[in-house]
C-alpha positions as CSV (number, residue, x, y, z in Angstrom):
1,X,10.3,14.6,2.1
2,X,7.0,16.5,2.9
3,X,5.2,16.1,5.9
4,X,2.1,14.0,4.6
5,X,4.9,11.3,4.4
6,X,6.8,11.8,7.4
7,X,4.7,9.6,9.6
8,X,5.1,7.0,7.0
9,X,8.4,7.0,7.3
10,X,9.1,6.3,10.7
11,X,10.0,3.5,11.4
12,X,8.2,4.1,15.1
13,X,4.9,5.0,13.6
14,X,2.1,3.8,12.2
15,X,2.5,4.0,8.5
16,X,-1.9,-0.3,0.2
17,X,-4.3,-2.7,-0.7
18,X,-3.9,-3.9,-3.9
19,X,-5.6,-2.9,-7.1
20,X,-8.6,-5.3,-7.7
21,X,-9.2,-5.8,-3.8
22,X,-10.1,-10.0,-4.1
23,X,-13.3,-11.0,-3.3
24,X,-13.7,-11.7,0.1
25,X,-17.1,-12.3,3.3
26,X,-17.7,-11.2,6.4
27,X,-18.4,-14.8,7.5
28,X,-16.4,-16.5,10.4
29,X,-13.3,-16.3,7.6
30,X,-13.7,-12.5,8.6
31,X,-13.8,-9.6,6.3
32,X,-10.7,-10.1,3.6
33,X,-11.8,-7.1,1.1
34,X,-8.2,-5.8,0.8
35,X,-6.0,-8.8,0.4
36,X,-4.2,-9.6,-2.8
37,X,-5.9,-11.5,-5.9
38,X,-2.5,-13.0,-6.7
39,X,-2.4,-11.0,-10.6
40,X,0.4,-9.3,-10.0
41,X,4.0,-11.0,-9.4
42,X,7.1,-9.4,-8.9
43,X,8.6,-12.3,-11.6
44,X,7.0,-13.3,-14.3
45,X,6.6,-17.1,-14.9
46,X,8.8,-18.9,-17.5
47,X,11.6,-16.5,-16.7
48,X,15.0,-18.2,-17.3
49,X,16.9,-18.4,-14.0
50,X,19.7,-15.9,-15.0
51,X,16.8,-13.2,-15.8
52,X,15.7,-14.1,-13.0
53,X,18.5,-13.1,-10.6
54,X,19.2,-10.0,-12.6
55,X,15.6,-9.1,-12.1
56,X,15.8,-9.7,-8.4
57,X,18.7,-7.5,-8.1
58,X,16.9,-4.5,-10.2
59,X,14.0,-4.9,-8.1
60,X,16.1,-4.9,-4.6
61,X,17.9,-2.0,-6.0
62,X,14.8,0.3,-7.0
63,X,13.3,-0.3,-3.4
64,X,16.6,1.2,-1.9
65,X,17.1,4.1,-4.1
66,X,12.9,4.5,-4.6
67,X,12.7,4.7,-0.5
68,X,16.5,7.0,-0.2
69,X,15.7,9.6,-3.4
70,X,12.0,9.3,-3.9
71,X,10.8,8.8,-7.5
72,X,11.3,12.1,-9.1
73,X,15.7,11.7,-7.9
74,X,16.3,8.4,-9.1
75,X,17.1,7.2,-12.7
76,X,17.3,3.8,-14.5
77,X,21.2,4.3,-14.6
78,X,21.2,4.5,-11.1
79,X,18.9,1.4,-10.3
80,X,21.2,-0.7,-12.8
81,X,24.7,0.9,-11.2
82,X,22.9,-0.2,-7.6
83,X,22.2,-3.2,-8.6
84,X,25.7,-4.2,-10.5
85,X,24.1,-4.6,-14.1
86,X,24.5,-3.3,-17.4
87,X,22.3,-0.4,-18.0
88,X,20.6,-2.5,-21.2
89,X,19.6,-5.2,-18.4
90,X,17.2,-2.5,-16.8
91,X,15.6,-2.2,-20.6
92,X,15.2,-5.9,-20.7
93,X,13.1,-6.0,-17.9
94,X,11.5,-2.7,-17.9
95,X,10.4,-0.4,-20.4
96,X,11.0,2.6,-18.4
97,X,11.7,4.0,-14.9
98,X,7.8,4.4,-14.3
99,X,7.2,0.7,-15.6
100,X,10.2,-0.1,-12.8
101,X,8.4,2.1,-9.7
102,X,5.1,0.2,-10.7
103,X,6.9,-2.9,-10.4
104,X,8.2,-2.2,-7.0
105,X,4.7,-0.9,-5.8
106,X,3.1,-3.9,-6.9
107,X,5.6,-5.7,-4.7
108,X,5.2,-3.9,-1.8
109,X,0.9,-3.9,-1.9
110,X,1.8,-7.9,-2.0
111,X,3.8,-7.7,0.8
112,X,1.3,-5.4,3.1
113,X,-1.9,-7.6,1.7
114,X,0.0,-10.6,3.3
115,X,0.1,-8.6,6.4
116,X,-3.5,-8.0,6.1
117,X,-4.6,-11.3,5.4
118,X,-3.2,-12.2,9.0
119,X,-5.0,-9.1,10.7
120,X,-7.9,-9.3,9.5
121,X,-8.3,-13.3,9.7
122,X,-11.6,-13.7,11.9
123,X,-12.3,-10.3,12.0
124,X,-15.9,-8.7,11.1
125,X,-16.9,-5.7,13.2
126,X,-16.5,-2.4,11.7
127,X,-14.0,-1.2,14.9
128,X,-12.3,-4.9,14.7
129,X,-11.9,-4.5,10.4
130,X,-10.6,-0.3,11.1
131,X,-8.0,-1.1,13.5
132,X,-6.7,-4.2,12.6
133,X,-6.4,-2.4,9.0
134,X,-4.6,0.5,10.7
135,X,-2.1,-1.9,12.8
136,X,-1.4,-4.1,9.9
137,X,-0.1,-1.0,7.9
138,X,2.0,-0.4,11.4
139,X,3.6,-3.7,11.6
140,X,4.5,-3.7,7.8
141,X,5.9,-0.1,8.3
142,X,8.2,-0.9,11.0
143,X,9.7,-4.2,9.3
144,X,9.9,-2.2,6.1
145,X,10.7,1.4,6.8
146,X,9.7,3.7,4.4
147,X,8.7,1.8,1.4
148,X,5.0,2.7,1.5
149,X,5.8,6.6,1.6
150,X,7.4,5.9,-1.4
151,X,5.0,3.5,-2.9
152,X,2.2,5.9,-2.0
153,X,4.5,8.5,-4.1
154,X,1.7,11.0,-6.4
155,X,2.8,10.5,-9.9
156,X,-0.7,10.8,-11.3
157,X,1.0,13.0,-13.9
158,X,3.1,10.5,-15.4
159,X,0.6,7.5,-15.5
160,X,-0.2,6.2,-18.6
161,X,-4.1,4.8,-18.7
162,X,-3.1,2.0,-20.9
163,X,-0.9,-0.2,-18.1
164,X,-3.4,-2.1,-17.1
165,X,-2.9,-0.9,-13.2
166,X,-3.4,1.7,-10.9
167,X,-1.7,4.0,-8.6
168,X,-1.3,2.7,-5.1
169,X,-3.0,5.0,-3.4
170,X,-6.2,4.6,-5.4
171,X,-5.7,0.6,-4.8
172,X,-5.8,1.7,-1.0
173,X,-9.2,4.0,-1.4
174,X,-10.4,1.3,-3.2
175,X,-9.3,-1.0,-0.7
176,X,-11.0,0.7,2.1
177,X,-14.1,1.1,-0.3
178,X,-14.1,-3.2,-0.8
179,X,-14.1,-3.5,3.1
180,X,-16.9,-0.6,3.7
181,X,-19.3,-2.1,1.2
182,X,-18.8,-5.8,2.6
183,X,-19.3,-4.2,6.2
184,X,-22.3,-2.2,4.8
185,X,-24.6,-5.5,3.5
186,X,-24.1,-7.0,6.9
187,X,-25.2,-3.5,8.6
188,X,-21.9,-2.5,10.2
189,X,-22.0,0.3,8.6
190,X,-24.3,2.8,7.5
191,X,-26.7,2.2,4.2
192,X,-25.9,6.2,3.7
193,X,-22.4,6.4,3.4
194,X,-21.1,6.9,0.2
195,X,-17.9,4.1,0.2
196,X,-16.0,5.4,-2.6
197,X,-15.7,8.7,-1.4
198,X,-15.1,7.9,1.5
199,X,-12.5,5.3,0.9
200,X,-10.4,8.3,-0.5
201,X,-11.0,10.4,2.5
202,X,-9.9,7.7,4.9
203,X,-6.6,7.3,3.2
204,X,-6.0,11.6,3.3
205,X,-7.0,11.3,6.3
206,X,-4.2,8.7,7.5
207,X,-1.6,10.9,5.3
208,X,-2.5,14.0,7.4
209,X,-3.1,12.7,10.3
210,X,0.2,11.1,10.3
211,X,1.9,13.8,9.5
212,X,0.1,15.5,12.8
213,X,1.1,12.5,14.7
214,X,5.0,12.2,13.7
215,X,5.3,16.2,14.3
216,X,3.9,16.0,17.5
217,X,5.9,12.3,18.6
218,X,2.2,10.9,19.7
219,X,2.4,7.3,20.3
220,X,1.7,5.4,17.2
221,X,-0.8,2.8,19.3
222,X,-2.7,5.9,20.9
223,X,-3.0,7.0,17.0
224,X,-4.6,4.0,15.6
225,X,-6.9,3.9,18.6
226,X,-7.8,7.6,18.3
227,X,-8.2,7.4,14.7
228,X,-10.2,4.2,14.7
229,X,-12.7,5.9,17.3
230,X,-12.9,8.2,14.8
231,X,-13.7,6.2,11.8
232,X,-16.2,3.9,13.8
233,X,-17.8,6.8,15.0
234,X,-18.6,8.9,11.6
235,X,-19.5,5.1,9.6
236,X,-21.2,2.8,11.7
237,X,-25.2,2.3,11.5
């Protein structure tokens, strides 16, 4: 494990949005840019119930072995042996191992966008939006140790363009970008800044900056707030 994900990892500190980023206001509902538009399910409908369950137990067994091995050291024959299947019952569900990882990334963005949802519920000030953001990811880390490190896992390499879905981490930046351009027309944030970009930078930002945090055991609260400051700091009007 490298030391961009190290921070991720622990289970101590603080630790994407999902691919579309749902339309959302910064009206008294608050600003909801990064939460889930409900597209992407970790079973599909009409699924007989025995497909189901052997789906269920793929899925569970990809997260342990995804979070344990990391992509790259994990095979389908691994996931199915894990999860107490025939190795054809991983082909019936999946057509390959990087078809499986999306599968499990998807879950886990629906899991952290729940999380969201939650933090950012009333919320509409550039510093309230940042933080609550950065504390969600926290919360979601600590119940689920490890699983966005993996999730966030660079296998631009391998990514076909015709699945229909993107990488986790550019669902994050683009995340980010949803929430800065939302904050932007109510003038939270400057009519300069260039949200796309900058969406990416926040999230390389949180990888390294982690990494700076877990090395030097800095308290993941006194992280958030330092890195909020930050944020607020370079982006609002």
């Amino acid at each position: 494990m490298n030391m961009e994900d190290e921070f991720l990892t622990d289970t101590s500190a603080a630790k994407t949005a999902n691919r579309e980023m749902a339309e959302a206001s910064t009206t008294g509902a608050g600003v909801r840019g990064m939460v889930d538009d409900g597209s992407d399910i970790a079973v599909p409908p009409g699924m007989s119930r025995r497909k189901q369950e052997s789906r269920r137990k793929l899925m569970a067994a990809a997260r342990r072995l995804f979070v344990e091995r990391g992509y790259h050291d994990t095979r389908p024959q691994d996931i199915s042996r894990e999860a107490g299947v025939g190795h054809g019952t991983f082909y019936l569900h999946f057509e390959d191992k990087l078809d499986c990882f999306i599968a499990f990334a998807d879950e886990a963005t629906q899991e952290l966008d729940a999380v969201l949802a939650e933090h950012l519920e009333g919320k509409g000030t550039l510093e309230e939006v940042v933080r609550e953001i950065m504390l969600a990811t926290l919360e979601y880390s600590e119940t689920n140790p490890g699983v966005l490190a993996s999730a966030l896992t660079d296998i631009s390499v391998l990514w076909t363009g015709d699945m229909g879905r993107k990488a986790p981490a550019t669902r994050w930046a683009e995340g980010w970008m949803a929430v800065l351009d939302q904050l932007k027309d109510v003038g939270q944030v400057a009519s300069d800044v260039d949200t796309r970009l900058t969406g990416y930078m926040i999230v390389g930002a949180i990888k390294n900056g982690g990494a700076y945090a877990a090395r030097e055991q800095l308290d993941p609260h006194v992280y958030v707030d330092r890195a909020t400051k930050l944020f607020v700091r370079a982006l609002k009007k």
